[in-house]
N, C-alpha and C positions, 0 to 999 in steps of 0.2 A: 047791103054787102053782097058781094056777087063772088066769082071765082077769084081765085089765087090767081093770080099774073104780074108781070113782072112789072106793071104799072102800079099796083097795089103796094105794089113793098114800098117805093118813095110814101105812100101814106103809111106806110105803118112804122118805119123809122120816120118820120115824123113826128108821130103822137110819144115815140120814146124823147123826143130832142123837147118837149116839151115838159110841162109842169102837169098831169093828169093823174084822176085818182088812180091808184093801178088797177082796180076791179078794173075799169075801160080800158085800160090796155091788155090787160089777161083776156080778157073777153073777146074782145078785137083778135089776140089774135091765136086764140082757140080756134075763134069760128074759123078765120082763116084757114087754119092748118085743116081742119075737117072737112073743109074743101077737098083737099087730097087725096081722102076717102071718098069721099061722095061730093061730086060736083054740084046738085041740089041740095036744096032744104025738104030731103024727105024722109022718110021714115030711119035710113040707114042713116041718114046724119043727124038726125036728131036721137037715134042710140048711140053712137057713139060718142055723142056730147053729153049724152044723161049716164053713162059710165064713166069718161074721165073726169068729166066735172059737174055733179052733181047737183050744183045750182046754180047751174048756168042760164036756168030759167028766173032766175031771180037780178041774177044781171042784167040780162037782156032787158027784165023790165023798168029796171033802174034806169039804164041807159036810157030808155027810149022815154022817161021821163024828163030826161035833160034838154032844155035846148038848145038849136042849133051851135051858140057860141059855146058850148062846153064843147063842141069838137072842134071851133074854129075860132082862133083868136083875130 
């Protein structure tokens, strides 16, 4: 997952037009949004996803359990 742009959104209204668990879509697009704040994966975006969402480390690891065709039918 990289920056928020306006390429991004057709993927992220996507994954709503679909059938997905919604942890992956909450997560999707948390991280998103916290782009906003902080264009990297660094220290400041990684506080402010450990304040709004709490276990958003437990997502991520779920997700990235999954694979590939649970994000792509």
């Amino acid at each position: 997952m990289g920056q928020l742009q306006c390429r991004k959104t057709d993927h992220l209204v996507e994954l709503f037009a679909r059938e997905k668990p919604e942890a992956m879509i909450v997560y999707v697009i948390l991280h998103e949004l916290t782009h906003l704040i902080s264009p990297r994966h660094d220290q400041r975006f990684t506080a402010v996803l450990d304040r709004e969402v709490p276990r958003w480390r437990n997502m991520r690891k779920w997700l990235n359990t999954l694979p590939l065709e649970a994000w792509i039918d």
